[in-house]
C-alpha positions as CSV (number, residue, x, y, z in Angstrom):
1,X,27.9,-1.0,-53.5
2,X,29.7,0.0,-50.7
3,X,29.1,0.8,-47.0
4,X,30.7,3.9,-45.2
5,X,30.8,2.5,-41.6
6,X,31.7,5.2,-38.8
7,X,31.8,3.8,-34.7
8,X,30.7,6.1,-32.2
9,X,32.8,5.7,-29.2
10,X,30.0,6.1,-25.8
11,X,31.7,7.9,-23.1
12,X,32.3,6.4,-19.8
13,X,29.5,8.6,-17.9
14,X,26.8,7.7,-20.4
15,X,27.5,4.2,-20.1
16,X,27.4,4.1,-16.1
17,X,23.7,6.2,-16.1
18,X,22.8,3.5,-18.7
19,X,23.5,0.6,-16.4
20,X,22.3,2.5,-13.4
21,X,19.1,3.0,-14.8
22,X,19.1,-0.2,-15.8
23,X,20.0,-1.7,-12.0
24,X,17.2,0.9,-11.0
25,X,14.4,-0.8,-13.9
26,X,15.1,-4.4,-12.4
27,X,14.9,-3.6,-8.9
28,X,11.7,-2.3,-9.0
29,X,10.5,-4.7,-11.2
30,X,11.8,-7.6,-8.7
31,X,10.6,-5.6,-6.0
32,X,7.0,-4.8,-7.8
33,X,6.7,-9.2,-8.0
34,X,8.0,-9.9,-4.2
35,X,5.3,-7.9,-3.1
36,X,2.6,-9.5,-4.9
37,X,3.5,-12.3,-4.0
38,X,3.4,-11.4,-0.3
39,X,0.0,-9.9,-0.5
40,X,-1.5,-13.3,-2.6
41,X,-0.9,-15.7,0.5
42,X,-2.4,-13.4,2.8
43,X,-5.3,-16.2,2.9
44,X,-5.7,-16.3,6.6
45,X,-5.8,-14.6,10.2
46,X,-3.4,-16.2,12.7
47,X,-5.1,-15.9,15.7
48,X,-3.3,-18.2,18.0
49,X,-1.0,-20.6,17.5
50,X,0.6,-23.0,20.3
51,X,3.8,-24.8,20.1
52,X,4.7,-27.5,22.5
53,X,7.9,-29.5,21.4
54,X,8.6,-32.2,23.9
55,X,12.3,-33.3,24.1
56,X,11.2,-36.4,25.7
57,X,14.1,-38.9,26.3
58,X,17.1,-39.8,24.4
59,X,16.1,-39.7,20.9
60,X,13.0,-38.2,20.8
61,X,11.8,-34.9,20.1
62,X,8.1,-34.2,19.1
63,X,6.1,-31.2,18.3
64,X,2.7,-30.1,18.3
65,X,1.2,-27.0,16.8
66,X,-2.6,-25.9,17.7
67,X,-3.2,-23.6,15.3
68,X,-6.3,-20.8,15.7
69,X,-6.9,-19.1,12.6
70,X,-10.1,-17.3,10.3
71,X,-10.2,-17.4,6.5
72,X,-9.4,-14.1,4.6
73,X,-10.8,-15.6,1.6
74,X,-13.9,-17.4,0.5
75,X,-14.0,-21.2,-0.1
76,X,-10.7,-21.7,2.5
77,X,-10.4,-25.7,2.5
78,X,-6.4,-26.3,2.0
79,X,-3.7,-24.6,4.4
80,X,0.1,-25.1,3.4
81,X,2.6,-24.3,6.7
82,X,6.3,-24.8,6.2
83,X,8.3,-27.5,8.5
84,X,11.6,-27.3,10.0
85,X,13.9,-29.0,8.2
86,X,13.7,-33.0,8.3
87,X,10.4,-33.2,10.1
88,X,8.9,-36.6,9.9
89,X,6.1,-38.5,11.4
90,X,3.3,-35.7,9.9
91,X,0.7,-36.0,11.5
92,X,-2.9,-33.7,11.9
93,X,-6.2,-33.7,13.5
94,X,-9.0,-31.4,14.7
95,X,-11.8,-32.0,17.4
96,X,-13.4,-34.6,15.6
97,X,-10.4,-36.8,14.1
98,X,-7.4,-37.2,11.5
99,X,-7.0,-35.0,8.6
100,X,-5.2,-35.5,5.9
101,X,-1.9,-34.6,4.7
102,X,0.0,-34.2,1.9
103,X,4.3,-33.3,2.3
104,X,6.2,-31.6,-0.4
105,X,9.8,-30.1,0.5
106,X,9.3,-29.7,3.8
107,X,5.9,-28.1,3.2
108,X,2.5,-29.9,4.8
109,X,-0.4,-29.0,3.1
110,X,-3.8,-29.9,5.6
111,X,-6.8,-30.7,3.9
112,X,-9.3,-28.9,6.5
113,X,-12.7,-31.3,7.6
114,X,-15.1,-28.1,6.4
115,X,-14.6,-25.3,4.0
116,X,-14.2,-22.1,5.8
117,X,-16.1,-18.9,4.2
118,X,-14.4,-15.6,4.8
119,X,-14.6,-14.5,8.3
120,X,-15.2,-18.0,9.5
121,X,-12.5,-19.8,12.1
122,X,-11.3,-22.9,13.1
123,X,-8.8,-25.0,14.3
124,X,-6.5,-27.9,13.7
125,X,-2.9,-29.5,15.3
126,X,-0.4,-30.6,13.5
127,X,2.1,-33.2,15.1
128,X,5.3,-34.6,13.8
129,X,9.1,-35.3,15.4
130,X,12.4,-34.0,14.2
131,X,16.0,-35.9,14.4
132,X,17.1,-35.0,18.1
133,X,20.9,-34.7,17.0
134,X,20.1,-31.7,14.7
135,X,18.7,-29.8,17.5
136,X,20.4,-31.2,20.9
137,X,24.2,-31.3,21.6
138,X,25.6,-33.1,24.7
139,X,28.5,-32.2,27.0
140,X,29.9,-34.4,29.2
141,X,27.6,-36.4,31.2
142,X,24.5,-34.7,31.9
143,X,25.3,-31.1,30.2
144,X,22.5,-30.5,27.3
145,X,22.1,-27.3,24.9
146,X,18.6,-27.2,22.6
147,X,18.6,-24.4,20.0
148,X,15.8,-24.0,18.3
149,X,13.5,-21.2,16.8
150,X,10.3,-19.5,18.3
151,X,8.4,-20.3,14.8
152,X,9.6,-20.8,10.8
153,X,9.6,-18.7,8.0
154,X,6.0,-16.9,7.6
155,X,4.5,-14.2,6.5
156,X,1.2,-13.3,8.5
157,X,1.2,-11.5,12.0
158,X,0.2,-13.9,14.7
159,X,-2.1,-12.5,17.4
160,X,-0.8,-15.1,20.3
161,X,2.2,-17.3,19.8
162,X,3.0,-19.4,22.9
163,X,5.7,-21.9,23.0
164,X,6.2,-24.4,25.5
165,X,9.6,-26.7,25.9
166,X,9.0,-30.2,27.7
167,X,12.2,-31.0,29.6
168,X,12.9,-34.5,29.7
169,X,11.5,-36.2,33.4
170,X,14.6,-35.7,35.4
171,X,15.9,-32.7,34.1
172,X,17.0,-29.7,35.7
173,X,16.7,-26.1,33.7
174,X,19.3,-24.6,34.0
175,X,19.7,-21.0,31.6
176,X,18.0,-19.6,28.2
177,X,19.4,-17.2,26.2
178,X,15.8,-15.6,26.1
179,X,14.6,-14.8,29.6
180,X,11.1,-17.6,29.2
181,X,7.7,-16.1,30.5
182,X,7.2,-19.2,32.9
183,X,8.9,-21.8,34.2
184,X,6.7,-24.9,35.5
185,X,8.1,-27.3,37.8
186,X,6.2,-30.7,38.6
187,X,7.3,-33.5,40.6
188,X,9.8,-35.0,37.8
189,X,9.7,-32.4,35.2
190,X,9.8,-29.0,34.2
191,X,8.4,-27.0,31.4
192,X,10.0,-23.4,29.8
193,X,7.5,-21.4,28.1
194,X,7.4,-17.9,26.0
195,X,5.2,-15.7,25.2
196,X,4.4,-13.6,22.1
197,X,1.9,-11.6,20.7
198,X,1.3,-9.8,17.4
199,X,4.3,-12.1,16.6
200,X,6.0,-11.4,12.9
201,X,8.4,-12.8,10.7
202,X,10.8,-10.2,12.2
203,X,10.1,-10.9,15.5
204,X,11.0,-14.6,15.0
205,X,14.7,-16.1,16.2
206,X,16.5,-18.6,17.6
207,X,16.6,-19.4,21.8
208,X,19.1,-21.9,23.4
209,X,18.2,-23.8,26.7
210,X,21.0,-25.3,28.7
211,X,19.7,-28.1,30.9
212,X,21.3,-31.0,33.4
213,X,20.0,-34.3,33.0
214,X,21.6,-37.6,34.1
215,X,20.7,-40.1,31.0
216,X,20.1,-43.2,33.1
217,X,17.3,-41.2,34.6
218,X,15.3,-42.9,31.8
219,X,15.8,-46.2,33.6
220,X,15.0,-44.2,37.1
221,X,11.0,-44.8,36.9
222,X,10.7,-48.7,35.8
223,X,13.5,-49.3,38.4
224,X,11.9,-47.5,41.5
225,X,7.8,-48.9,40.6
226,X,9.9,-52.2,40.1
227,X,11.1,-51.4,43.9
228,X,8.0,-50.4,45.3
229,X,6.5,-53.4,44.2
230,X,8.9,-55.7,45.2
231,X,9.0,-54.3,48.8
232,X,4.9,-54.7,48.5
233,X,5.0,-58.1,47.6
234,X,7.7,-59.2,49.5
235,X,5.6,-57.4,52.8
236,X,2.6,-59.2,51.9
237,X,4.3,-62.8,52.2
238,X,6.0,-62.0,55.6
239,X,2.4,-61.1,57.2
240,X,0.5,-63.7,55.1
241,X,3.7,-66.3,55.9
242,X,3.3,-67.7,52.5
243,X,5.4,-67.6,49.4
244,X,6.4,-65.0,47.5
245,X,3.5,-64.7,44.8
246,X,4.6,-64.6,41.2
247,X,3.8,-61.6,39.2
248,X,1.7,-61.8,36.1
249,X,1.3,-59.2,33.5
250,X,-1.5,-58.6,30.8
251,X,-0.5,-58.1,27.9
252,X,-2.4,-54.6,26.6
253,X,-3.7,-55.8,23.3
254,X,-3.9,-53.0,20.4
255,X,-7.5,-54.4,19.0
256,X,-8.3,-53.0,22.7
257,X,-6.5,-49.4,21.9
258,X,-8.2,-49.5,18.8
259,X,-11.8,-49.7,19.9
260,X,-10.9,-47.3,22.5
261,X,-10.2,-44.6,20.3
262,X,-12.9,-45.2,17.6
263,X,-15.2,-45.2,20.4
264,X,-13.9,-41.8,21.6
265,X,-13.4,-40.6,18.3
266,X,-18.0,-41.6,17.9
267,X,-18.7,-39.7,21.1
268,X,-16.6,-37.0,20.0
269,X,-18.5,-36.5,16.7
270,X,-21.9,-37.1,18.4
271,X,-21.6,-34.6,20.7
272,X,-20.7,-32.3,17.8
273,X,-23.4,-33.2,16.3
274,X,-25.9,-32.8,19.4
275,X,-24.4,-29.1,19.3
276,X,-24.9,-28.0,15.4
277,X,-28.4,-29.0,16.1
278,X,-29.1,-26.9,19.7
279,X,-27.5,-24.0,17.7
280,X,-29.8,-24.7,14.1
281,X,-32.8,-25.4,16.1
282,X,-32.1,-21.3,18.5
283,X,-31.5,-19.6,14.6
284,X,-34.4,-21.3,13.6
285,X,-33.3,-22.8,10.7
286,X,-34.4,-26.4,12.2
287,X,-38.1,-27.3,13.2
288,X,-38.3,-28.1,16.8
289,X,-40.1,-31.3,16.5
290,X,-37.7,-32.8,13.7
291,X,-34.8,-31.5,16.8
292,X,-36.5,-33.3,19.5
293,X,-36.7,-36.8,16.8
294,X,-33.0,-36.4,16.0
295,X,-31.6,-35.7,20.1
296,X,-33.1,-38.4,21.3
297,X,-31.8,-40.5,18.8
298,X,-28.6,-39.2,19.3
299,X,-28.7,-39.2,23.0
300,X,-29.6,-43.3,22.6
301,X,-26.3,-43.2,20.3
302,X,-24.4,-41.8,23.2
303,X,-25.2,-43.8,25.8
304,X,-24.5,-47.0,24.0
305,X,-20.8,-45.6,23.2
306,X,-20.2,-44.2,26.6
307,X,-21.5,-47.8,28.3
308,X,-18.8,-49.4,25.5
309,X,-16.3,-46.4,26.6
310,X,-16.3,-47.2,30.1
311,X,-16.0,-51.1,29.8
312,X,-12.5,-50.9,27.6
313,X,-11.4,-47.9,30.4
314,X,-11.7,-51.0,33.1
315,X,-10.1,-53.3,31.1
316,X,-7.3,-50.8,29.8
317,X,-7.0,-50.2,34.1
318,X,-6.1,-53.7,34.5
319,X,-3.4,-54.0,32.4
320,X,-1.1,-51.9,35.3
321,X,-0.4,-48.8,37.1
322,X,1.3,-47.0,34.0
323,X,-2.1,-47.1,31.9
324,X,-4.5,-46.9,34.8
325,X,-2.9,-43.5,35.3
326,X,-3.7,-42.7,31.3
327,X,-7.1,-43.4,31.9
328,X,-7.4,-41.3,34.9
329,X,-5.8,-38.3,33.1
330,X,-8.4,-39.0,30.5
331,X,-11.6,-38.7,32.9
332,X,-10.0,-35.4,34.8
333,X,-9.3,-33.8,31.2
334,X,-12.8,-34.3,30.7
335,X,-14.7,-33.3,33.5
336,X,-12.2,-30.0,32.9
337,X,-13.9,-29.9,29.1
338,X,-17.5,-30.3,30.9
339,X,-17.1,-27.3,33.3
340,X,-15.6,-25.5,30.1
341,X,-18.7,-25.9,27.7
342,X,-21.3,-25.4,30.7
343,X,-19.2,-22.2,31.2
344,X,-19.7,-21.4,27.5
345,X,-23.6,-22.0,27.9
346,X,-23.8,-20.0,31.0
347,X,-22.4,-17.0,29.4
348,X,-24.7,-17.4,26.1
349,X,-27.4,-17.5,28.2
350,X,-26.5,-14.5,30.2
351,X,-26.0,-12.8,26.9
352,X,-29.1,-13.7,25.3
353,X,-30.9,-12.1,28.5
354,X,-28.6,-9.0,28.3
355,X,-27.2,-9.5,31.5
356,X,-23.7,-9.2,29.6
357,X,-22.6,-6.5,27.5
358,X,-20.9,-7.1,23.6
359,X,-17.5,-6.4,25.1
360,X,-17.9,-8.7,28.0
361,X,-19.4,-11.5,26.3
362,X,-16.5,-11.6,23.1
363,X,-13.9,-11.9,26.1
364,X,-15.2,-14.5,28.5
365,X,-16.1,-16.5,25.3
366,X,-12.6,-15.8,23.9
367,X,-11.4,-17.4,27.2
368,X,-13.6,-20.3,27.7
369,X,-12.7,-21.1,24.1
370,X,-9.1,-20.7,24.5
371,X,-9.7,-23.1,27.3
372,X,-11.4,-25.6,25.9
373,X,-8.8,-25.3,22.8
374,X,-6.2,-26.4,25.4
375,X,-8.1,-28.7,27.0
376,X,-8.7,-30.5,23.7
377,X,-5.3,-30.9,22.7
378,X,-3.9,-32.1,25.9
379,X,-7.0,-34.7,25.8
380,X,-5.9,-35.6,22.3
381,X,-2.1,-35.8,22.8
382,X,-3.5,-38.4,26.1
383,X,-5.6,-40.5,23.0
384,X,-2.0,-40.2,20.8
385,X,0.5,-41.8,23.7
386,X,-2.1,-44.4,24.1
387,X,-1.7,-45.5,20.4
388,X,1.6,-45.5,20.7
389,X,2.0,-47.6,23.3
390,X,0.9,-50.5,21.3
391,X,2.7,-49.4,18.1
């Protein structure tokens, strides 16, 4: 048997509207998956997020992300957020304590403390420290460029993205290639912040801030309290006409830090607690009598832990100046997140009595909460150095 076999020769503009339709096919197709993708991790609302990254001195730079959001979805209880590259030192926590995380190519997975249902919010912090000669070049002496980006990759639309940079004490600002918002100046440092809102992924770029700073100025503190007390001590023997007394140091033991912050960590959760049950108890979902039981329990609980709280403060005081001043942050930051909650009640109240109307209430809460959000995290970063004092 045989075959009569005839080729059929394509000409050249069939076979260019055959690939173009096939380019076309494929795009669409690529394009069709992109977007899906897109749309599935649409799983929450960013409603604030605040950076702070802290150059600190010579070798350190730290970040801390507070992070507002509200579930999009039901049963919310993991969040994924994508690191900068080489972060290290992970670390989260929310009001009440540590949460955990897991790390997978640069991407931190938080394991959230309660499930959020759709519509629900909360918030967490996520700390961790990146290698400071990725990020900070040096000129000379004193000269010192940081680049770095307002925020990673993402894909959600955040309401309120502020991001604070924490000079090293001693430096001296000096330009940014984006004009900052603020510029705070203390007495030995200075802080350069932005601010952004409705913030995208197209919105997001890199800033560089030029600053002076002399790097024995990390030597600059120790050396002048050193002075001071040297001058003290050597004043006190001329008028007394006695030797020079020697100087002794306690030694701050981390059993010490430890109970400290287990203690806090208790008071923390037991005012929580205290707070679920005022709120359960005006919804009505919890009988009055079992309410007034459990308080006073609780309120027993409390003052045991702050009498325990306030005996470790003393003896954290005596250890010297540097963590006497801890502890005294510590008691200002919460006699701030006092006035902040009785603000918080106040306005309920007023509410509840329709002295306030919708709009008015939602935006003095909004603020008192945004207040006490800060005030938690600079409370928390205070309970963080502490730990790593004794580290």
């Amino acid at each position: 048997m045989m075959y009569n076999l005839k080729f059929v020769s394509l000409s050249p503009s069939f076979l260019a509207f055959s690939f173009l339709l096939l380019f076309l096919t494929l795009f669409s197709f690529t394009s069709t998956i992109t977007y899906a993708e897109t749309n599935s991790s649409q799983l929450i609302i960013s409603n604030e997020i605040n950076r702070e990254i802290n150059l600190g001195e010579m070798g350190r730079l730290t970040l801390t992300d507070s992070y507002f959001i509200t579930s999009n979805v039901a049963n919310l209880r993991e969040i994924t957020i994508r690191l900068p590259q080489d972060a290290y030192q992970v670390s989260a926590h929310d009001p009440l304590g540590s949460l955990t995380v897991a790390l997978e190519d640069n991407n931190a997975t938080i394991t959230l403390r309660i499930i959020l249902q759709e519509g629900e919010s909360g918030r967490f912090t996520l700390t961790y420290a990146l290698p400071w000669e990725n990020y900070i070049d040096q000129y000379g002496w004193s000269d010192f460029n940081f680049t770095f980006t307002f925020y990673e990759s993402f894909n959600w639309t955040i309401k309120e993205l502020a991001v604070s940079v924490v000079l090293p004490e001693g430096a001296e600002f000096i330009s940014s290639s984006v004009t900052p918002n603020d510029i705070h100046k203390s007495v030995f440092q200075e802080t350069v912040s932005y601010y952004h809102y409705n913030f995208t992924l197209f919105d997001s770029q890199s800033f560089l801030i030029t600053y002076d700073y002399i790097i024995f100025w990390a030597s600059f503190r120790p050396t002048l309290w050193m002075g001071i007390l040297v001058v003290i001590v050597y004043a006190i023997a001329l008028l007394r006409h006695s030797p020079k007394p020697s100087l002794t140091f306690i030694p701050l033991s981390s059993d010490v830090i430890r109970r400290f912050v287990a203690a806090y960590e208790d008071k923390t959760k037991t005012l929580f607690e205290l707070k679920s049950m005022e709120q359960s108890v005006r919804k009505g979902s919890l009988p009055r009598r079992r309410y007034r039981v459990r308080r006073k329990t609780l309120e027993g609980r409390l003052s045991g832990i702050t009498n325990v709280l306030t005996d470790l403060q003393n003896e954290i005081r005596e250890v010297g100046p540097r963590y006497a001043d801890v502890m005294g942050r510590i008691e200002v930051v919460e006699t701030e997140l006092e006035g902040v909650e009785e603000d918080i009640r106040r306005v309920e109240t007023r509410y509840r009595r329709r002295e306030l109307s919708s709009e008015a209430y939602r935006k003095l809460l909004e603020e008192y909460r945004r207040r006490r959000e800060r005030t938690e995290t600079t409370l928390n970063g205070l309970l963080i150095r502490l730990q790593e004092e004794v580290r």
